[in-house]
Structures are given as C-alpha cells and as structure tokens.
C-alpha positions, 0 to 999 in steps of 0.5 A: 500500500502507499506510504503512511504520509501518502495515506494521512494525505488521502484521509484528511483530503477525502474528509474534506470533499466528503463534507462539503455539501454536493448533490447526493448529500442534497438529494438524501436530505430532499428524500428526508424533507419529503419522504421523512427519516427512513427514506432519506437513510434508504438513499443514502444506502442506495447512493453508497452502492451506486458508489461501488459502481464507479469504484469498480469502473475506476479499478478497471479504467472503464471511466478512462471513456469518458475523458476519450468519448466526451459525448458519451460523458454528455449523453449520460450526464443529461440521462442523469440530470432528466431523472433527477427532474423527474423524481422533483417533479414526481414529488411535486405531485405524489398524494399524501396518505394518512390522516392524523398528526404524521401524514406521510408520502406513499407507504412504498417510498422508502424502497423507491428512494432506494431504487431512485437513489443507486439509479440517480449515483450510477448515472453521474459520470462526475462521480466516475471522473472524480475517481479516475482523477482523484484515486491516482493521486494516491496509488503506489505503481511500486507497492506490493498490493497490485494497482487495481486492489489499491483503486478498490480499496481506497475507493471503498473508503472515500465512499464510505466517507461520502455516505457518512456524509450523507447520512449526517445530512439525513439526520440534521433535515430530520431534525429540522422537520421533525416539529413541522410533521405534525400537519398535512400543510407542512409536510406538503411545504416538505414535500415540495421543498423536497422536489425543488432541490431534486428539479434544481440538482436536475437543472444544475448537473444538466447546465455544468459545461464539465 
C-alpha cells in the first residue's frame, strides 16, 4: 500500500470533499424533507452502492471513456440530470396518505428512494471522473498490493466517507422537520421543498459545461 504520509494525505483530503455539501448529500436530505427519516437513510444506502459502481469502473479504467468519448460523458450526464427532474417533479405531485398528526408520502417510498437513489449515483459520470482523477493521486505503481486492489480499496473508503456524509445530512433535515410533521400543510411545504432541490440538482448537473 502507499506510504503512511501518502495515506494521512488521502484521509484528511477525502474528509474534506466528503463534507462539503454536493448533490447526493442534497438529494438524501430532499428524500428526508419529503419522504421523512427512513427514506432519506434508504438513499443514502442506495447512493453508497451506486458508489461501488464507479469504484469498480475506476479499478478497471472503464471511466478512462469518458475523458476519450466526451459525448458519451454528455449523453449520460443529461440521462442523469432528466431523472433527477423527474423524481422533483414526481414529488411535486405524489398524494399524501394518512390522516392524523404524521401524514406521510406513499407507504412504498422508502424502497423507491432506494431504487431512485443507486439509479440517480450510477448515472453521474462526475462521480466516475472524480475517481479516475482523484484515486491516482494516491496509488503506489511500486507497492506490493497490485494497482487495481489499491483503486478498490481506497475507493471503498472515500465512499464510505461520502455516505457518512450523507447520512449526517439525513439526520440534521430530520431534525429540522421533525416539529413541522405534525400537519398535512407542512409536510406538503416538505414535500415540495423536497422536489425543488431534486428539479434544481436536475437543472444544475444538466447546465455544468464539465
């Protein structure tokens, strides 16, 4: 493996990207705001396995395409950023169940967010590109551990930061919307609120020229 300051490096600098806000830290707390707590925790799980995606694509070059293939980066760059309007606009209109103090949106929303959730992770290419470009910064050519076991391994620790990331956003906008619950009006604010980060992320990814 790399030496021991190569590896202090790469823990300190992966905290760092892991915990400044980006689109799968929005896109679990949106799930929490309209969904509630479990489905935001069920994203995020589904964000972390859609992240061992890239990290096998990165091991085995595969996201070398897109740097060689930049229209195939745009073409799933924009696949990526339509399902992610959709889901928003899928809030917008999913019907709120239930009577009594805690309304909730859809009884099988939880699974879906899970579903939505790996879905929306393997479609950003930005994700496989911050691998090929940030993982071999790290990697030791002459260390005893072959190179694609060193892509795999660091690569399963920056995902494991990233989605502890995730999870801590998940519980600090349960926090936040744990009083506001307790009606039907404010958990459609919730609701909508939810689908105006994801059609935003939607608008964002799909207008960044890289």
């Amino acid at each position: 493996m790399p030496s021991t300051e190569l590896l202090i490096a790469f823990f300190v600098t992966s905290a760092i990207f892991a915990y400044i806000p980006g689109p799968a830290m929005l896109y679990a707390a949106a799930q929490t705001m309209a969904r509630g707590r479990w489905s935001g925790l069920t994203a995020a799980l589904g964000i972390h396995l859609g992240g061992y995606v890239h990290v096998l694509a990165a091991a085995t070059g595969l996201s070398v395409l897109f740097h060689a293939v930049p229209p195939l980066y745009m073409a799933v760059k924009l696949v990526g950023a339509l399902y992610l309007i959709w889901l928003g606009v899928s809030l917008f209109r999913a019907k709120i169940e239930g009577s009594g103090t805690l309304p909730v949106i859809e009884r099988k929303s939880a699974r879906r967010a899970f579903l939505e959730s790996i879905t929306v992770e393997v479609l950003n290419p930005k994700t496989a590109i911050f691998f090929m470009a940030f993982l071999p910064q790290f990697i030791d050519a002459s260390a005893t551990f072959p190179v694609w076991l060193q892509f795999v391994v660091l690569g399963t620790v920056v995902n494991l930061m990233f989605s502890s990331a995730d999870i801590v956003c998940v519980f600090l906008a349960g926090a936040m919307i744990a009083r506001l619950r307790r009606s039907g009006r404010a958990q459609r604010l919730m609701q909508r609120a939810g689908g105006a980060v994801l059609v935003g992320l939607g608008v964002h990814v799909a207008l960044q020229k890289s």
